[in-house]
C-alpha beads as a LAMMPS data file, in Angstrom:
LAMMPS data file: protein, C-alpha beads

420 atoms
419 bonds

1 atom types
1 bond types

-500.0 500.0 xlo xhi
-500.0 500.0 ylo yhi
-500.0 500.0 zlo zhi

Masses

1 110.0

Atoms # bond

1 1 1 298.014 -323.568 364.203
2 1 1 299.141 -320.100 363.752
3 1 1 303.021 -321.009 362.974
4 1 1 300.735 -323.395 360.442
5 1 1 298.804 -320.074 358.739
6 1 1 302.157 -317.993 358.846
7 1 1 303.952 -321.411 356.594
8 1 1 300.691 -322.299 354.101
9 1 1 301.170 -318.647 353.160
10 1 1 305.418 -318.618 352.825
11 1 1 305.588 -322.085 351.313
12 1 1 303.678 -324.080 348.718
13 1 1 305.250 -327.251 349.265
14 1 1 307.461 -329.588 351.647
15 1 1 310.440 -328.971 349.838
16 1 1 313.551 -328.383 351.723
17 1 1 311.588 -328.238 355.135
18 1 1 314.793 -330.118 356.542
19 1 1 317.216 -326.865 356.501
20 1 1 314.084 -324.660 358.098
21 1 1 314.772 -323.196 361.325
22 1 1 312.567 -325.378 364.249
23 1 1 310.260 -322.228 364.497
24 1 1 308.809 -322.668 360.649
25 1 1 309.591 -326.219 360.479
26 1 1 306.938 -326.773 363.337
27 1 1 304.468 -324.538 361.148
28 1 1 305.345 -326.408 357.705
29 1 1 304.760 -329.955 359.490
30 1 1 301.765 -328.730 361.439
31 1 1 299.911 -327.119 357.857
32 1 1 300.899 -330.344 356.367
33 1 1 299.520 -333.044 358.998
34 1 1 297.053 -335.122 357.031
35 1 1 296.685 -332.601 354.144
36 1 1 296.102 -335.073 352.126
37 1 1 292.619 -336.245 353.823
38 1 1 292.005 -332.782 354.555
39 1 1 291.673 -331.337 351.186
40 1 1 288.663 -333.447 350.641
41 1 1 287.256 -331.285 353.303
42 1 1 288.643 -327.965 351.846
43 1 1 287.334 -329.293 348.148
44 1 1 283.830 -328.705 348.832
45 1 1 284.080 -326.030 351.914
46 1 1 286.375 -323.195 349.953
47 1 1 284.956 -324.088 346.340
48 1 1 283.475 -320.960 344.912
49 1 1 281.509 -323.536 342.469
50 1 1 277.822 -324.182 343.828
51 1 1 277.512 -327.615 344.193
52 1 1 273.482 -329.875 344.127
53 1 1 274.686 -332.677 346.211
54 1 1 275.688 -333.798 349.428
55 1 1 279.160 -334.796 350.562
56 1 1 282.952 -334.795 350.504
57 1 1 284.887 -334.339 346.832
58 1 1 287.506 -336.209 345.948
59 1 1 290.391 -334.299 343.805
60 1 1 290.958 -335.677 340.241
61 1 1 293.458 -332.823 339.923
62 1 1 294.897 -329.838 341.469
63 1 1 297.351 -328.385 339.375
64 1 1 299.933 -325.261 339.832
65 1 1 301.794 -324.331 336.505
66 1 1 300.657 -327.462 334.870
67 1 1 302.380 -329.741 338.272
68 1 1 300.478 -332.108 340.307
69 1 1 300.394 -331.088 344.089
70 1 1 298.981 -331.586 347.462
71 1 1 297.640 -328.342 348.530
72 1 1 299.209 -327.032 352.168
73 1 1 296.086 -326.999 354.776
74 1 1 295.328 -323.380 355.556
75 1 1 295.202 -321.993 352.658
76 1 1 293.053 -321.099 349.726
77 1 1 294.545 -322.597 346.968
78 1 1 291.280 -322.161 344.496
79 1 1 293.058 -318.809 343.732
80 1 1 295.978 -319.974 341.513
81 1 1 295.574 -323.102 340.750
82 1 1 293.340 -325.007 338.462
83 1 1 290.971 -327.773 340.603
84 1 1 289.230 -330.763 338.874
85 1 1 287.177 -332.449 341.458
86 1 1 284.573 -335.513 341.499
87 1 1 282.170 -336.540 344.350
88 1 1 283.713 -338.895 347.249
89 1 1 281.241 -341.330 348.427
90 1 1 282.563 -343.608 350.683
91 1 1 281.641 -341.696 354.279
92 1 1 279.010 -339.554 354.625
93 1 1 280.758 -336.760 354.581
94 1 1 278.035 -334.225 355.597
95 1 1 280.746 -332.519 357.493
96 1 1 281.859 -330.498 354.370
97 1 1 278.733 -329.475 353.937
98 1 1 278.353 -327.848 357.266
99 1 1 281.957 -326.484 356.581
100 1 1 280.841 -324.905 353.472
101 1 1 277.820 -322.925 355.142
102 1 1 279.427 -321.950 357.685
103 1 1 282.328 -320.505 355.240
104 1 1 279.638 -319.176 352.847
105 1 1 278.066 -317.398 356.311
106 1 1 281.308 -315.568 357.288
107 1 1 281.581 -314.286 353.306
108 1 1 278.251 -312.535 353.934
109 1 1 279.501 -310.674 356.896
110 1 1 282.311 -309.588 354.735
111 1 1 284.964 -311.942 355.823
112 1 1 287.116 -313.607 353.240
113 1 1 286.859 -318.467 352.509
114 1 1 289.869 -318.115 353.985
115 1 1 289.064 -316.655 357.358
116 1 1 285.809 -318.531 357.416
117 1 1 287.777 -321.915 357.136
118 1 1 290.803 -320.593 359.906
119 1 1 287.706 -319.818 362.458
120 1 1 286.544 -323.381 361.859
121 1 1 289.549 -324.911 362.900
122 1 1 289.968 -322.650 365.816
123 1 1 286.520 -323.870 366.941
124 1 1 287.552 -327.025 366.086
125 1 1 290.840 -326.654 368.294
126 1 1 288.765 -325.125 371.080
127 1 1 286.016 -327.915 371.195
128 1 1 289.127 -330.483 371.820
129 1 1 290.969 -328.794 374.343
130 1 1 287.204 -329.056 376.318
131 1 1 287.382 -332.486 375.458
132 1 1 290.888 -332.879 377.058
133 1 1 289.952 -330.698 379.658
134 1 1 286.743 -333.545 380.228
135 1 1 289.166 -336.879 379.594
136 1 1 291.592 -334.939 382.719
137 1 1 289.089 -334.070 385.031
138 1 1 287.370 -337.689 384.364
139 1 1 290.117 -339.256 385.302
140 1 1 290.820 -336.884 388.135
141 1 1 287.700 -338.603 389.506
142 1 1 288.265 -342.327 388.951
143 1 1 292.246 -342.491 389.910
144 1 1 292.992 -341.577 393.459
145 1 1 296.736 -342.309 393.288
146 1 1 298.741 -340.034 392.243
147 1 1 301.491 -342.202 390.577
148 1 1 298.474 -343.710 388.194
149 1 1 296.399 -340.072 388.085
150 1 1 300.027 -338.434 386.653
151 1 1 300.631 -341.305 384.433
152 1 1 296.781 -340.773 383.229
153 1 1 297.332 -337.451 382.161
154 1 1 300.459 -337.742 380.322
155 1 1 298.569 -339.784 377.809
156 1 1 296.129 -337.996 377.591
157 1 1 297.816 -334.785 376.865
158 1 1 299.615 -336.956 373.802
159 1 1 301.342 -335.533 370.640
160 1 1 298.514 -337.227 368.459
161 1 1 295.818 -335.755 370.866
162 1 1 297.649 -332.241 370.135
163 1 1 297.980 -332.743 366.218
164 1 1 294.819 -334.110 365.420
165 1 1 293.260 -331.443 367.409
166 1 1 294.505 -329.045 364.860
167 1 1 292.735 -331.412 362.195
168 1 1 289.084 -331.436 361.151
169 1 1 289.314 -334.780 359.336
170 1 1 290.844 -336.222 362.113
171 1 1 289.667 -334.351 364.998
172 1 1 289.632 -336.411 368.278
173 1 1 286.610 -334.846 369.572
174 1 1 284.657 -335.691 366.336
175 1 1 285.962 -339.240 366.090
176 1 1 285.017 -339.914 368.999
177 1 1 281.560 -337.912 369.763
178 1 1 280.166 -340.734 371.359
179 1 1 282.654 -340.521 374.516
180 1 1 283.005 -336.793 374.163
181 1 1 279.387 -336.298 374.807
182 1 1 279.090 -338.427 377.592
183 1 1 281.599 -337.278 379.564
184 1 1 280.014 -333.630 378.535
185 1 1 276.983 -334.486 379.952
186 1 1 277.764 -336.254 382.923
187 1 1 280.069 -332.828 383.492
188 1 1 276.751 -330.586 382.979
189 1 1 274.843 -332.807 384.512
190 1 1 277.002 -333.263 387.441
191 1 1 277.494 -336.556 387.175
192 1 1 273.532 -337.707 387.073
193 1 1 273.010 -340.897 385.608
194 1 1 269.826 -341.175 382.989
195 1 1 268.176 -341.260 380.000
196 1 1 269.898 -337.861 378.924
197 1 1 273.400 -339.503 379.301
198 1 1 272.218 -341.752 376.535
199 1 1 270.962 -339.436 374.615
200 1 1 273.788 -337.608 374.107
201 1 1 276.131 -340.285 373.781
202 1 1 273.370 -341.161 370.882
203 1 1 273.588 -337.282 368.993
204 1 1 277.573 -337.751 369.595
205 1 1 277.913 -341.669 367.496
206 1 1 275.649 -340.281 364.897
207 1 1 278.123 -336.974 364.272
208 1 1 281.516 -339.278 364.669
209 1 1 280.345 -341.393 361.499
210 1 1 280.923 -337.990 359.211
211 1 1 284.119 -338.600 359.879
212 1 1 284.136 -342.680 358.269
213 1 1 282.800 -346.091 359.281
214 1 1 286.121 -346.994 360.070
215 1 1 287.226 -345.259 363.736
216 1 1 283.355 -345.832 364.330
217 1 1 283.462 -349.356 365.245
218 1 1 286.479 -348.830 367.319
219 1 1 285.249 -346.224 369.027
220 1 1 281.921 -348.257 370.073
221 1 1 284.884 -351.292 371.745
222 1 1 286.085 -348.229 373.364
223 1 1 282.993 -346.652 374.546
224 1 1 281.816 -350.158 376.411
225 1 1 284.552 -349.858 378.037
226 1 1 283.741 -346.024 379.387
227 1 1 280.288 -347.319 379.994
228 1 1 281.204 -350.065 382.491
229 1 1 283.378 -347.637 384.162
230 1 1 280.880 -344.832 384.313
231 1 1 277.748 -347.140 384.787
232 1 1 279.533 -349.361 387.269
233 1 1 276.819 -349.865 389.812
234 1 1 274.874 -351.822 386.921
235 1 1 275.139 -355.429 385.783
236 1 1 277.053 -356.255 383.105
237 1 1 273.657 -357.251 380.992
238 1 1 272.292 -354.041 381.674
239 1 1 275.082 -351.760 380.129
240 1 1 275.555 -354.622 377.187
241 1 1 271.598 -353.252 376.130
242 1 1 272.187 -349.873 376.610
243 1 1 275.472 -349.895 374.455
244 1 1 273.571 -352.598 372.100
245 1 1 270.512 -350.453 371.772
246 1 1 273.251 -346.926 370.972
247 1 1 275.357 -348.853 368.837
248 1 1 272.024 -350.306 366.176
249 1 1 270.223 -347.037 366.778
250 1 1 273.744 -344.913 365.555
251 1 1 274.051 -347.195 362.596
252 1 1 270.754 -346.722 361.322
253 1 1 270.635 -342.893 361.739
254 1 1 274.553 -342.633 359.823
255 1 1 273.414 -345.408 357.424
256 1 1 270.227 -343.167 356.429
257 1 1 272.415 -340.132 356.700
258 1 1 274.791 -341.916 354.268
259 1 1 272.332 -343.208 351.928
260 1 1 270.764 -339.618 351.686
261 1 1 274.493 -338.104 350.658
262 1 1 275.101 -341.198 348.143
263 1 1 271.357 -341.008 346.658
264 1 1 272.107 -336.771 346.074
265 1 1 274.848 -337.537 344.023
266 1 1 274.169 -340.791 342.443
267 1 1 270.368 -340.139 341.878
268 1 1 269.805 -343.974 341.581
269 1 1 268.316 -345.970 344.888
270 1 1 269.912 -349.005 343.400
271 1 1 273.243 -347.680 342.895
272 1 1 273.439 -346.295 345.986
273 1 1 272.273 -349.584 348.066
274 1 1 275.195 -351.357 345.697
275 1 1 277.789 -348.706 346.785
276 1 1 276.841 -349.096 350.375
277 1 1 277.224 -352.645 350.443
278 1 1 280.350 -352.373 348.080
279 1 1 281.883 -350.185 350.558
280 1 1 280.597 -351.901 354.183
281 1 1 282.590 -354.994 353.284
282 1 1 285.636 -353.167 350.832
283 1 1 288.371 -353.495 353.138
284 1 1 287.545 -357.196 354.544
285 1 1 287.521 -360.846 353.063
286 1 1 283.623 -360.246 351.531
287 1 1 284.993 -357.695 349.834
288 1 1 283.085 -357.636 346.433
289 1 1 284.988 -358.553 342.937
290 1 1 282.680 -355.800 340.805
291 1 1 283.129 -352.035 342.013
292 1 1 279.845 -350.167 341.391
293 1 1 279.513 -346.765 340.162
294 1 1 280.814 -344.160 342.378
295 1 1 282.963 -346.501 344.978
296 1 1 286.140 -345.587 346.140
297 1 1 288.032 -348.930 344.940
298 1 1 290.520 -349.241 347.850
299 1 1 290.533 -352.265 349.771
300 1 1 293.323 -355.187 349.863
301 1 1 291.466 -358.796 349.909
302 1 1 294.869 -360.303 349.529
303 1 1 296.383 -359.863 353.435
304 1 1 296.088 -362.175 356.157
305 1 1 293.422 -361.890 358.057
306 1 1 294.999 -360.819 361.417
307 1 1 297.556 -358.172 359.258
308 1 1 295.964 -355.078 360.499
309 1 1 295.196 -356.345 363.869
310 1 1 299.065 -357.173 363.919
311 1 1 300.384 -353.588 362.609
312 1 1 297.888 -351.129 364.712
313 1 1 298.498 -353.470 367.871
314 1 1 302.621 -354.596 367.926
315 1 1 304.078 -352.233 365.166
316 1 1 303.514 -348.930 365.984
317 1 1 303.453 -346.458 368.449
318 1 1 300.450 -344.855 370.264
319 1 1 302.482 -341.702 371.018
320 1 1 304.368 -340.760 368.177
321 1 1 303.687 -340.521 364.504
322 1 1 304.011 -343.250 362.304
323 1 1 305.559 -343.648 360.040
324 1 1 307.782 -340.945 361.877
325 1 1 309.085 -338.041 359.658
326 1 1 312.696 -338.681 358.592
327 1 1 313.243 -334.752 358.720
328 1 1 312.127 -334.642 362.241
329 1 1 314.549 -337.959 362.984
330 1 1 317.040 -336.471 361.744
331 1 1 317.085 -333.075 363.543
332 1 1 316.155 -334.769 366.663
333 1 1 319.686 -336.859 366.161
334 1 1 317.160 -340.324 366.624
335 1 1 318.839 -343.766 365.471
336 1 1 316.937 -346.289 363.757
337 1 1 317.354 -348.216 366.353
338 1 1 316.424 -346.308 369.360
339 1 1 313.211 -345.447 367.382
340 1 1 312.664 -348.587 366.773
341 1 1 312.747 -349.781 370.479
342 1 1 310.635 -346.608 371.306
343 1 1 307.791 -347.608 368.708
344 1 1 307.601 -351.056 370.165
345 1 1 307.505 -349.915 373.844
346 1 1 305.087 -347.850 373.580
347 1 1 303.059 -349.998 371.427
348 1 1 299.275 -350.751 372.037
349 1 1 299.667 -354.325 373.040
350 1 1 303.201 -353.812 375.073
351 1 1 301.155 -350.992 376.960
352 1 1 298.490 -353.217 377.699
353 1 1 300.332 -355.768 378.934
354 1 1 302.167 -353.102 381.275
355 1 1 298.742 -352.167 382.300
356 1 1 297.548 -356.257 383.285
357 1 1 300.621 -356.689 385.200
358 1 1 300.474 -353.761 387.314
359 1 1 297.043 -354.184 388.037
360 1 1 296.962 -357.882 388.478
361 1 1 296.556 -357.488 392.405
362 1 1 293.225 -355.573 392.344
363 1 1 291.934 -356.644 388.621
364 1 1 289.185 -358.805 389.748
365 1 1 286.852 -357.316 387.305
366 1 1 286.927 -359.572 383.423
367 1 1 284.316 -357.534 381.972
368 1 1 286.731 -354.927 380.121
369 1 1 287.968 -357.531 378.324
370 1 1 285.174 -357.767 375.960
371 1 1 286.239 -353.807 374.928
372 1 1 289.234 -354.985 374.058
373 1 1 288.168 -358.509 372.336
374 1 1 285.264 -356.092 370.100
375 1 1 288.528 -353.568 370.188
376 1 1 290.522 -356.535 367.771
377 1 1 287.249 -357.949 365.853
378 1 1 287.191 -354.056 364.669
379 1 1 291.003 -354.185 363.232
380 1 1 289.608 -357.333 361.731
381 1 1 286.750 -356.282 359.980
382 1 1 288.118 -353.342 358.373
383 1 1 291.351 -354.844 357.913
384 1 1 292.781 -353.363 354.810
385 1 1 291.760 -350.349 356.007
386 1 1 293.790 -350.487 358.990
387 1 1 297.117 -352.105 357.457
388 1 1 297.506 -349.707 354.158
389 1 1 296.270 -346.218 356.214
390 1 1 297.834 -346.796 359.810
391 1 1 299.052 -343.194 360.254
392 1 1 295.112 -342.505 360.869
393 1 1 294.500 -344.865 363.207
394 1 1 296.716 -344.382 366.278
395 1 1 294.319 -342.810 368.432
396 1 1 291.762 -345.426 368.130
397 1 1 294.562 -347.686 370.311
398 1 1 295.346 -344.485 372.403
399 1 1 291.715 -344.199 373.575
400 1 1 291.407 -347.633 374.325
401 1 1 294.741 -347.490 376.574
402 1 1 293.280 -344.657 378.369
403 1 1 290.132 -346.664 379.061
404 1 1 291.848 -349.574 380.404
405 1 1 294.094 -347.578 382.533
406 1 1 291.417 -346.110 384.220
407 1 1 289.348 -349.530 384.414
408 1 1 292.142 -351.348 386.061
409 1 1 293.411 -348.795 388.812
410 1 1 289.623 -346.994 389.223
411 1 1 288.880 -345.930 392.937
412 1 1 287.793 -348.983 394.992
413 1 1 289.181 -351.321 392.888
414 1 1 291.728 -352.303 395.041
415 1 1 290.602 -355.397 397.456
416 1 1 291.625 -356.244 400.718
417 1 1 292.575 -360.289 401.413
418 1 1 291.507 -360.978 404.983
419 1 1 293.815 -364.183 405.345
420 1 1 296.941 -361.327 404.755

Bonds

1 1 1 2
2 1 2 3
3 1 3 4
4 1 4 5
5 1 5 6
6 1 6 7
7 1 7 8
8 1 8 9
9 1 9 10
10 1 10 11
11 1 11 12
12 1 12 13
13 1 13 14
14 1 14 15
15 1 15 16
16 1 16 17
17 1 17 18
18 1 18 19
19 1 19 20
20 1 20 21
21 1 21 22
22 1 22 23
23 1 23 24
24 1 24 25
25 1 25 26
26 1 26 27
27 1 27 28
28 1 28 29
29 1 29 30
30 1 30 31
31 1 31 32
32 1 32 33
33 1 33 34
34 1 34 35
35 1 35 36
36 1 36 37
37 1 37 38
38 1 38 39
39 1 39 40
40 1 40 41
41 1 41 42
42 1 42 43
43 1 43 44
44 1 44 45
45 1 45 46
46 1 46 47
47 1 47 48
48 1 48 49
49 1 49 50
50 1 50 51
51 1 51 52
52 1 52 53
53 1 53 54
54 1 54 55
55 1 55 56
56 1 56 57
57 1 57 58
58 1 58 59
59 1 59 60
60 1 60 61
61 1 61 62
62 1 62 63
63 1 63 64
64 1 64 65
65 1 65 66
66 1 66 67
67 1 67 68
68 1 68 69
69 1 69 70
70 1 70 71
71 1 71 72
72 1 72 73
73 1 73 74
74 1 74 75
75 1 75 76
76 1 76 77
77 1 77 78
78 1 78 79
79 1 79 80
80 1 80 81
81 1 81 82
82 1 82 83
83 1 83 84
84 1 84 85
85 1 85 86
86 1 86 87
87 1 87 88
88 1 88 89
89 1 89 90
90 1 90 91
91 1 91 92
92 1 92 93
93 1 93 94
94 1 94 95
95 1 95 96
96 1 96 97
97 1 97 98
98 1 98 99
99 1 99 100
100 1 100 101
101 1 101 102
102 1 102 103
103 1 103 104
104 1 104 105
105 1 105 106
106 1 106 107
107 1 107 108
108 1 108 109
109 1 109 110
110 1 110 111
111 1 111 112
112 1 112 113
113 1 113 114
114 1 114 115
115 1 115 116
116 1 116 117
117 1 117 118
118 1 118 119
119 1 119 120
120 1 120 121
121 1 121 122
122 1 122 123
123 1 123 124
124 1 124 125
125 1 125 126
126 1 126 127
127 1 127 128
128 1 128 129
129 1 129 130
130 1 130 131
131 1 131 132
132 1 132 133
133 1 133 134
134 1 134 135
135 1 135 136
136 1 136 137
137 1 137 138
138 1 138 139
139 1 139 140
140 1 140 141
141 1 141 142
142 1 142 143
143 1 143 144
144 1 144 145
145 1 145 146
146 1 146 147
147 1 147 148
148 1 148 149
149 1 149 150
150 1 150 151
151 1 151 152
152 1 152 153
153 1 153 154
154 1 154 155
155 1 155 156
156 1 156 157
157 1 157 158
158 1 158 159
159 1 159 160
160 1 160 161
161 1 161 162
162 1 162 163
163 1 163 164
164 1 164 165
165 1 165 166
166 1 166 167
167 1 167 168
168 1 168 169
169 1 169 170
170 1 170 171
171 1 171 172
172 1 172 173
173 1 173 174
174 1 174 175
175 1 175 176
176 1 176 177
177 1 177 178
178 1 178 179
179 1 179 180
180 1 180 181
181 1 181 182
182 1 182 183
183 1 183 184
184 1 184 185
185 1 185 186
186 1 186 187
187 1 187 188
188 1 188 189
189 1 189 190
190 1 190 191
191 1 191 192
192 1 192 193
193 1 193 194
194 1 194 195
195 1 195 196
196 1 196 197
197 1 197 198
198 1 198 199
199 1 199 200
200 1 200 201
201 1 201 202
202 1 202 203
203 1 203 204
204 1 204 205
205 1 205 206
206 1 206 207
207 1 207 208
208 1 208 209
209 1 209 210
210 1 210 211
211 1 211 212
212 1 212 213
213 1 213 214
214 1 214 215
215 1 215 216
216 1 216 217
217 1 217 218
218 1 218 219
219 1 219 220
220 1 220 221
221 1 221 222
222 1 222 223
223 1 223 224
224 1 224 225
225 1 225 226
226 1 226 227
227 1 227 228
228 1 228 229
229 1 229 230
230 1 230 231
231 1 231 232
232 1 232 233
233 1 233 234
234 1 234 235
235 1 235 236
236 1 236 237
237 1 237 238
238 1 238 239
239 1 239 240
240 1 240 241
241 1 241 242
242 1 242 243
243 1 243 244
244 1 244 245
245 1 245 246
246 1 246 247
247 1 247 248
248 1 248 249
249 1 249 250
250 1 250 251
251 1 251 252
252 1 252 253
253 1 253 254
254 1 254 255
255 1 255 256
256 1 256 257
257 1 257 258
258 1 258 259
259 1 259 260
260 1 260 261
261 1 261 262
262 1 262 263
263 1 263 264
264 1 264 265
265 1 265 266
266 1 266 267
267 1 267 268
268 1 268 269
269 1 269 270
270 1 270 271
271 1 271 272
272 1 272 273
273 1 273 274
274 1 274 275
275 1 275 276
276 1 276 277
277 1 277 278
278 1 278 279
279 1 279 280
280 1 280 281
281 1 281 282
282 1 282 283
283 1 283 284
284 1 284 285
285 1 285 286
286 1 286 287
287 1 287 288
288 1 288 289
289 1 289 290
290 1 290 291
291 1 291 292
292 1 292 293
293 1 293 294
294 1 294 295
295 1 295 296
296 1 296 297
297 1 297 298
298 1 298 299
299 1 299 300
300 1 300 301
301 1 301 302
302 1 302 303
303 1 303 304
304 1 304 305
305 1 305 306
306 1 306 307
307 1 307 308
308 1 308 309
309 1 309 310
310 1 310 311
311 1 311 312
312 1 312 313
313 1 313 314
314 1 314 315
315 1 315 316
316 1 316 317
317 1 317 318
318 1 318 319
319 1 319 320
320 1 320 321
321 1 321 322
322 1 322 323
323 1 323 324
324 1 324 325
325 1 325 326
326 1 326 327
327 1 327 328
328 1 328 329
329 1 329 330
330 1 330 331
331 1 331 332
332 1 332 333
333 1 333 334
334 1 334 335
335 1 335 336
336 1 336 337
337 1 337 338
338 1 338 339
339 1 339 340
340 1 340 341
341 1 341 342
342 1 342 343
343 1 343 344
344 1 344 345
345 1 345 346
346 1 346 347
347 1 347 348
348 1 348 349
349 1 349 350
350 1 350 351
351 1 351 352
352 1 352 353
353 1 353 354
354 1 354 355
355 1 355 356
356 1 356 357
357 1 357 358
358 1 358 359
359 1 359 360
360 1 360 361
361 1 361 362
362 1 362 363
363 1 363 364
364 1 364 365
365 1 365 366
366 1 366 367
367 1 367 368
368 1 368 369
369 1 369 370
370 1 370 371
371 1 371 372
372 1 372 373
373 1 373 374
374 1 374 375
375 1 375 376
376 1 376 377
377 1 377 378
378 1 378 379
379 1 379 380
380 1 380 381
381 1 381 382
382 1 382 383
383 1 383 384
384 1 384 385
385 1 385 386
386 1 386 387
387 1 387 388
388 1 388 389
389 1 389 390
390 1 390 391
391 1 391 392
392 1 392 393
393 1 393 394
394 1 394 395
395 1 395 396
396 1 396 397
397 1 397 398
398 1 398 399
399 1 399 400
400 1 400 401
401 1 401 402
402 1 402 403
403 1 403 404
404 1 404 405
405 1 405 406
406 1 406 407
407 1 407 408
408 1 408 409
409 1 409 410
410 1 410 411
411 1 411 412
412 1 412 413
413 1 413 414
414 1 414 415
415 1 415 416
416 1 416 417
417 1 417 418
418 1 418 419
419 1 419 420
């Protein structure tokens, strides 16, 4: 993150980051991961215009010397360049907001937008390396071999973990609050199963839908899955109504939370119920024909139905970046085909797979299954969204490997055959 400061202030663009030395092309590529989502964060958060409503804003313009850009992520780029800006609706986005107070806070202590929004994503970079520290020492508990316990940490500690942890849009610990806040209470709590647990994991859903609708509905296939692990002693029925009761009590919360942003802007109740509903369904079959005022119009009714399914599951990797940066191919000396193989390898499904097979001796357990079946209805339902913006969405696959993996070779799930 600091090789990432140290570029946003040398360079302006990506230009020529290929003949860089590895030093500053690490920085470049770090202040440039997802710049494009961020700066609706950094829109609203390092604007020095007050602004009446809630929510992200969406750039109609950012201009240097009369050229289109993409602004470079840590930096303040409202001081040269001429901004043109309109509300984005389609999350609720609240998460700018708190960005923008907590920027505005740090000016009245004297501090310049620009330190205000670097201490932000330190915090930010902080609060995941707790939640890595929590995903190791979880699975320190569950995995008692240490073949599968080395195997379990290796994924965890992933190259996406590390770059989106230097990412507010994307941040892993924000995405996915829900399993973050568990496993931060039952750490607290030392490991004390009640009500509290489920509060928590409540306060966590509700603050990972600031960050889109989309990784939410993954990350609820992906928290069933934690919850049958962590909640093991009950029945199956039992966790199915805690996670039901979390997952319609999250919704409502982030939907009113939503509506509240939408209504601030739009000032209309019936606009805003059209743009909800406009943007629920956008990116699946019932996508609507009429985009109402305010909608972000993206959304792709003309795919198969299983296409995103297909791409986040078989055609990319959970490790690496996709698509991978033909700069860092090329200094890495990596052959189409070799990256190729790698990307398919290491794919969701393949891993999966890898995962059944290993396991098949002591996985006597089908429950998990129905993570991985909600898992696929997910890529389904927002299934636009997941075949035109993959690059997002590899964690969502790398969280449910992680959960698997620890499902399938969990302590005491090995059993002994008497007739052997």
């Amino acid at each position: 993150m600091i090789l990432g400061l140290s570029a946003s202030s040398t360079y302006q663009t990506l230009d020529g980051a290929e003949r860089l030395s590895l030093t500053k092309f690490i920085g470049l590529s770090t202040s440039a991961w997802h710049q494009e989502l961020e700066v609706f964060y950094t829109l609203k958060a390092l604007s020095p215009n007050e602004s009446t409503s809630l929510g992200l804003r969406e750039p109609a313009g950012i201009k240097r010397n009369l050229v289109e850009f993409i602004p470079l992520r840590f930096s303040n780029y409202f001081n040269d360049v001429s901004v043109s800006d309109r509300p984005y609706l389609s999350s609720p986005g609240i998460f700018a907001d708190i960005g923008k107070g907590t920027i505005n806070f740090f000016e009245l202590l004297g501090f310049s937008k620009l330190f205000g929004l670097m201490a932000i994503y330190f915090a930010n970079a902080l609060l995941n390396g707790f939640f890595v520290y929590l995903l190791l020492l979880f699975g320190k508990e569950h995995l008692s071999k240490k073949l599968t316990l080395s195997l379990y940490r290796v994924t965890v500690v992933s190259p996406w973990i590390i770059l989106d942890s230097t990412s507010i849009m994307l941040s892993p610990a924000i995405r996915f609050g829900g399993i973050f806040t568990l496993l931060a209470y039952m750490y607290y709590s030392r490991n004390k199963k009640n009500s509290h647990a489920y509060i928590c994991t409540l306060i966590g859903l509700v603050f990972s839908t600031f960050n889109g609708f989309e990784f939410f509905f993954f990350q609820l296939s992906i928290l069933l899955v934690f919850f049958l692990l962590v909640f093991s002693e009950l029945s199956l029925w039992k966790v199915l109504k805690s996670w039901i009761f979390l997952t319609i009590s999250s919704w409502l919360v982030s939907i009113l939370l939503w509506t509240l942003t939408i209504y601030s802007n739009l000032k209309s109740i019936s606009d805003s119920i059209s743009l909800i509903i406009y943007t629920i369904f956008k990116h699946s079959l019932f996508r609507a024909d009429s985009t109402p005022v305010g909608a972000v119009t993206s959304g792709d009714t003309s795919l198969g139905l299983l296409s995103g399914l297909r791409k986040l599951s078989l055609e990319m990797s959970i490790f690496i970046p996709y698509p991978f940066p033909q700069t860092l191919q090329s200094k890495l000396g990596l052959s189409d085909e070799i990256l190729a193989f790698f990307k398919i390898s290491t794919s969701m499904a393949v891993l999966l797979m890898l995962i059944f097979v290993a396991s098949q001796r002591y996985f006597r357990d089908g429950r998990v299954f129905l993570g991985i079946l909600l898992w696929c209805f997910s890529a389904i339902a927002v299934n636009s969204y997941a075949f035109n913006h993959p690059h997002y969405l590899p964690p969502v696959g790398l969280f449910l490997v992680i959960s698997i993996f620890l499902y399938s070779f969990r302590k005491g799930s090995v059993s002994v055959n008497p007739d052997r």
